[in-house]
Structures are given as structure tokens and as C-alpha cells.
Backbone bond lengths (Angstrom), bond angles and torsions (degrees), N, CA, C in turn:
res aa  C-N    CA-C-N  psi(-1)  N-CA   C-N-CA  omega(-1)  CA-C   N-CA-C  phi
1 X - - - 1.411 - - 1.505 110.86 -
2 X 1.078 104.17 135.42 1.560 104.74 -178.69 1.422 105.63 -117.01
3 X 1.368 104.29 128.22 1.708 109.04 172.76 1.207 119.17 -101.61
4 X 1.571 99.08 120.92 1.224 106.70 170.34 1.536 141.68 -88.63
5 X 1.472 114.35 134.00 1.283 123.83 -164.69 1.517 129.05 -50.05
6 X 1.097 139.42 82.13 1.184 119.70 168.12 1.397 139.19 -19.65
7 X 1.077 132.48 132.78 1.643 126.66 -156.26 2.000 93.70 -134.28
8 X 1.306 116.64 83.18 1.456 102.23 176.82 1.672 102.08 -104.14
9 X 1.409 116.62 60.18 1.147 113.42 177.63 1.757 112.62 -86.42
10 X 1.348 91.48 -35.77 1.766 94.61 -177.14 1.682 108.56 -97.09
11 X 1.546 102.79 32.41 1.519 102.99 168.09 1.644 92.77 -112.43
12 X 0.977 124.30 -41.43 1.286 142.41 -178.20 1.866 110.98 -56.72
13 X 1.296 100.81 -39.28 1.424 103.82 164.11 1.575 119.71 -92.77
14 X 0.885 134.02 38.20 1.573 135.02 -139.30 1.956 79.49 -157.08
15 X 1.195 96.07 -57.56 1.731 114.58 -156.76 2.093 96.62 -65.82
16 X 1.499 77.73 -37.08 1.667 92.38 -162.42 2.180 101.86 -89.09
17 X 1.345 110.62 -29.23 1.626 96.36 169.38 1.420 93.91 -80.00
18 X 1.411 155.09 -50.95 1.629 155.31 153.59 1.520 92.32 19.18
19 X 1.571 83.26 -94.28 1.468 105.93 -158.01 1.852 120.80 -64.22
20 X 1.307 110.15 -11.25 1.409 121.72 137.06 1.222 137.40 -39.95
21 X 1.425 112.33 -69.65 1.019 128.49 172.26 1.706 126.36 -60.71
22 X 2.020 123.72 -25.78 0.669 138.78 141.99 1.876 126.29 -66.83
23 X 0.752 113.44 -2.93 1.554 122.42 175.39 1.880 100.63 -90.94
24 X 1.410 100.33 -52.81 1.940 111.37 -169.98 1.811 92.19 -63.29
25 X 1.814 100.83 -48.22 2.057 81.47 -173.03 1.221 107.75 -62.36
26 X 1.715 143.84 -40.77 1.313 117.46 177.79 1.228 116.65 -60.68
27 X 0.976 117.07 -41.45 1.890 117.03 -165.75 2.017 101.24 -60.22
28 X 1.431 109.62 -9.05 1.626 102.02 -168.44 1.602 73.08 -109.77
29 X 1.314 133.27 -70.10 1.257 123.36 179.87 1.973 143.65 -10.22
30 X 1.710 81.74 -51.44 1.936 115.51 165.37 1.666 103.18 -65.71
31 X 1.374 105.51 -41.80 1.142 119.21 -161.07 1.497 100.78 -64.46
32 X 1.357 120.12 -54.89 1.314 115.56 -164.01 1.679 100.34 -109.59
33 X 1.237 141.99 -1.44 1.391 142.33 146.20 1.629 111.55 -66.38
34 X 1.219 135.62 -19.58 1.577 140.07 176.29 1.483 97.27 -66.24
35 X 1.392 122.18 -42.18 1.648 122.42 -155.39 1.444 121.07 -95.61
36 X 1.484 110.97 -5.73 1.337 153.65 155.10 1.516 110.00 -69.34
37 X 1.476 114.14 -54.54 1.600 105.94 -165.24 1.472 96.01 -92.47
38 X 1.342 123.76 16.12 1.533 116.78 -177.11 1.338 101.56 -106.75
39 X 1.686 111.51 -45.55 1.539 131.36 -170.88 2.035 90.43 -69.50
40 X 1.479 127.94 -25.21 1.593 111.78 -175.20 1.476 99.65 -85.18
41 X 1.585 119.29 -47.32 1.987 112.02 158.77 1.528 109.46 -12.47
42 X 1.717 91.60 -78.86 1.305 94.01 -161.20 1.897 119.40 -61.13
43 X 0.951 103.03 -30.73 1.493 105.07 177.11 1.681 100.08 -65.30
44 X 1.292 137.78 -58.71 1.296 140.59 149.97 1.597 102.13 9.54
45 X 1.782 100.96 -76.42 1.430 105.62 -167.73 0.886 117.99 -62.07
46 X 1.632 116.13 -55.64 1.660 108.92 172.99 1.733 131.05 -49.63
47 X 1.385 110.18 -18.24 0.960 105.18 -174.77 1.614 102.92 -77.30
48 X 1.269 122.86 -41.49 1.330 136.71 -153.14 1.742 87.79 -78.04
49 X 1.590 128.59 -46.05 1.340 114.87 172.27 1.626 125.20 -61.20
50 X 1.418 109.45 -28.36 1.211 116.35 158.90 1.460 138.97 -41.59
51 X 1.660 98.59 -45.61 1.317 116.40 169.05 1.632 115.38 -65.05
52 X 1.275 104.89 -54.38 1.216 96.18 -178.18 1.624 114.17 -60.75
53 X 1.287 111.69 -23.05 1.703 98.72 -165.23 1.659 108.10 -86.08
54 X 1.563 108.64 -3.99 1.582 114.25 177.00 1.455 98.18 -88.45
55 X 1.303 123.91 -7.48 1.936 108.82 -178.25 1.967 80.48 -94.22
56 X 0.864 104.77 -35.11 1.837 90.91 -172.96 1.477 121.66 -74.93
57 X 1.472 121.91 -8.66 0.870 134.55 178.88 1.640 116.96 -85.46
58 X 1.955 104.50 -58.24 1.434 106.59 136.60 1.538 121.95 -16.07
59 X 1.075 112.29 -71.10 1.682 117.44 -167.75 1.358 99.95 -46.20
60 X 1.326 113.26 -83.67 1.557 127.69 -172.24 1.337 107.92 -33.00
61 X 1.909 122.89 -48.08 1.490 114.35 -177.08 1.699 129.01 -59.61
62 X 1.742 81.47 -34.70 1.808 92.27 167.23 1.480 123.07 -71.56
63 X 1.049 103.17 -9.09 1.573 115.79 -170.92 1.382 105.21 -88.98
64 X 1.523 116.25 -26.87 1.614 119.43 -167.53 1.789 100.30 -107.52
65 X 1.616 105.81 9.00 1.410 84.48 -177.35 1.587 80.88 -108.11
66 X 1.183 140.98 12.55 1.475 137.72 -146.85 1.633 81.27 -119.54
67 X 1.317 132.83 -45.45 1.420 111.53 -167.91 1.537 118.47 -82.44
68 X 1.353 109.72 173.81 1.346 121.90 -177.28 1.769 127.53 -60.85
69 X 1.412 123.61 117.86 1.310 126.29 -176.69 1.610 108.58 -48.24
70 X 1.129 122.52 -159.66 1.322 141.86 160.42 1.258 124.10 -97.20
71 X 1.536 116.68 -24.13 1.022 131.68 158.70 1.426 120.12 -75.10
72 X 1.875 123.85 -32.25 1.435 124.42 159.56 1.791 111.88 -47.54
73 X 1.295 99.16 -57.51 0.938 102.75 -165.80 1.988 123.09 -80.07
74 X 1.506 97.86 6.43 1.487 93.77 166.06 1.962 107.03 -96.57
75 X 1.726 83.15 -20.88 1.914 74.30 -176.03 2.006 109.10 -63.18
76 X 1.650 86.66 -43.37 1.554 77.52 -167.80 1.572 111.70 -67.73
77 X 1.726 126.69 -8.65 1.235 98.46 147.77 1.354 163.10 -116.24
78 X 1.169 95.71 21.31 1.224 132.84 141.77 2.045 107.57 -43.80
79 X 1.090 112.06 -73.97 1.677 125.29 -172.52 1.596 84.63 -44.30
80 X 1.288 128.20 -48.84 1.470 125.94 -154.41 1.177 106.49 -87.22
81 X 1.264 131.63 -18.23 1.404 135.58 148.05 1.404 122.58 -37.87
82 X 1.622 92.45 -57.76 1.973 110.76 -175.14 0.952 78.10 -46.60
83 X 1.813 134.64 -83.13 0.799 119.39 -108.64 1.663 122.82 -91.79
84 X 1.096 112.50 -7.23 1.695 151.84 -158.66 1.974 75.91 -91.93
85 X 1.014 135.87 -42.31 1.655 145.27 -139.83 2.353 82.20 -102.41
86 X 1.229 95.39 -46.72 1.791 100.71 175.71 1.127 109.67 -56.78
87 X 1.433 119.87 -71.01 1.385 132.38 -176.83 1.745 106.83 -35.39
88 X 1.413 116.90 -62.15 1.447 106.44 -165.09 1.592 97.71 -69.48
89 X 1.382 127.80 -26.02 1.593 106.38 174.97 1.193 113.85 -73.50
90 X 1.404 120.58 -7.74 1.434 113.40 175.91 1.926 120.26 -96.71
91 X 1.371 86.18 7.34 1.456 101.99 -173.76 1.352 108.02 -84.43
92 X 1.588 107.73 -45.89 1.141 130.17 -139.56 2.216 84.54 -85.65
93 X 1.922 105.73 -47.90 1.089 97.87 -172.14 1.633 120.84 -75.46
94 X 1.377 100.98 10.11 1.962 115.61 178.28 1.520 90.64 -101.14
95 X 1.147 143.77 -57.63 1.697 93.57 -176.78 1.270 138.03 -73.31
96 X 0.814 146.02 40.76 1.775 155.12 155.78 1.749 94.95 -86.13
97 X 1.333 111.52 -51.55 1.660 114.34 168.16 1.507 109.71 -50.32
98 X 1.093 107.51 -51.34 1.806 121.00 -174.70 1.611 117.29 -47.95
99 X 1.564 108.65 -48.94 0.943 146.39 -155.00 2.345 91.78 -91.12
100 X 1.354 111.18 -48.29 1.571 117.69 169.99 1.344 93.68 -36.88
101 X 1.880 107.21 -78.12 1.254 122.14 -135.04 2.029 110.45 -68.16
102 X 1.614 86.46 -21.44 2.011 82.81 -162.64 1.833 82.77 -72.66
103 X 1.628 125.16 -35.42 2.186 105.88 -157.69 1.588 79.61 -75.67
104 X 1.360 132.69 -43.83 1.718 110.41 -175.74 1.680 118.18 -38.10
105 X 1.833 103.75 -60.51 1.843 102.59 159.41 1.204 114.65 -29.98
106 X 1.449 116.16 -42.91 1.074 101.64 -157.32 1.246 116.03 -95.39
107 X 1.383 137.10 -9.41 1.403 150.72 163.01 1.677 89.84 -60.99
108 X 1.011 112.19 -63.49 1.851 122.89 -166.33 1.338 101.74 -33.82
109 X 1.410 103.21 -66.06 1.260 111.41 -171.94 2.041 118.78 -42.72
110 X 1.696 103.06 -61.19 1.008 112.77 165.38 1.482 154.97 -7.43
111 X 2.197 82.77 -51.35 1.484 93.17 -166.32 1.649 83.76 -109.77
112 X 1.499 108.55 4.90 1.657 75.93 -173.17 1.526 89.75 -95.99
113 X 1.923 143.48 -7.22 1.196 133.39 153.19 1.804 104.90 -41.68
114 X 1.186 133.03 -58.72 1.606 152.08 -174.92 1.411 93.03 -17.16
């Protein structure tokens, strides 16, 4: 009987372009999954700056419905007109008072020379 040799040489090369060829798909795999897990970071960030700039935006909108129209602001000046228009009639009806109080000084004064 003659035994014959096993020959696993071209399993061995088979095994060895394989595992080649599985080494190059990760290395292109890493390659293009790295630029992905950088580009989801960055989306991460933007999203998270996003957020914040919609509570500030909020802010500012409440802030612009909180101030005064054009129309507020013609009534009140208008009101400040009236009231600027009061004052001098009330100016006008304080000196006759003005005019009481300085001859009273001046009696005061008088009797306290006496």
C-alpha cells in the first residue's frame, strides 16, 4: 500500500489570499466608517448648538412681542403732550399763590425787624 501524501499547499494559499483580502476590506471599511463617526460628532454638535440657539430665539420673540407698538408709542406721546399742556396751566394758576406767599415773607420779615 502506498500512502499517499497529502499536499495542503494550495489550501494554505487560498487561506492566505482569504485572509488578505479580508484584512484590505476592513482597512477600506475603517477607512470609510471613521468619516461617518466624525461627520455623527459633528452633527451631535450642531444639533446641540441648534438647540440652544432655538431657546434664544424663543427669548428674543417674546421679548419683541413684549415691547411697545408704534401705535403705543404715539398714544403715550400724545398723553405727554396733555400733559406738558397741564403743567403750564398749572403754572400759570400757581403764581397768584407765588405772588401770596413772597408779601406774607414779607410781612414776616417786617414784624420780626418790629
Amino acid at each position: 500500500m502506498e500512502a499517499e501524501v497529502l499536499n495542503i499547499s494550495p489550501l494554505v494559499v487560498w487561506t492566505v489570499a482569504l485572509s488578505q483580502l479580508l484584512t484590505f476590506g476592513l482597512t477600506v471599511w475603517n477607512l470609510l466608517a471613521s468619516g461617518s463617526r466624525a461627520n455623527a460628532r459633528t452633527l451631535d454638535l450642531h444639533g446641540e448648538t441648534l438647540r440652544a440657539l432655538e431657546g434664544r430665539l424663543s427669548a428674543v420673540e417674546l421679548s419683541l412681542r413684549e415691547i411697545p407698538t408704534r401705535s403705543d408709542l404715539h398714544a403715550l406721546d400724545k398723553q405727554m403732550t396733555e400733559l406738558g399742556g397741564a403743567l403750564k396751566v398749572m403754572a400759570e394758576r400757581l403764581r397768584p399763590v407765588e405772588s401770596i406767599s413772597e408779601r406774607l415773607q414779607e410781612v414776616l420779615l417786617q414784624e420780626g425787624r418790629k
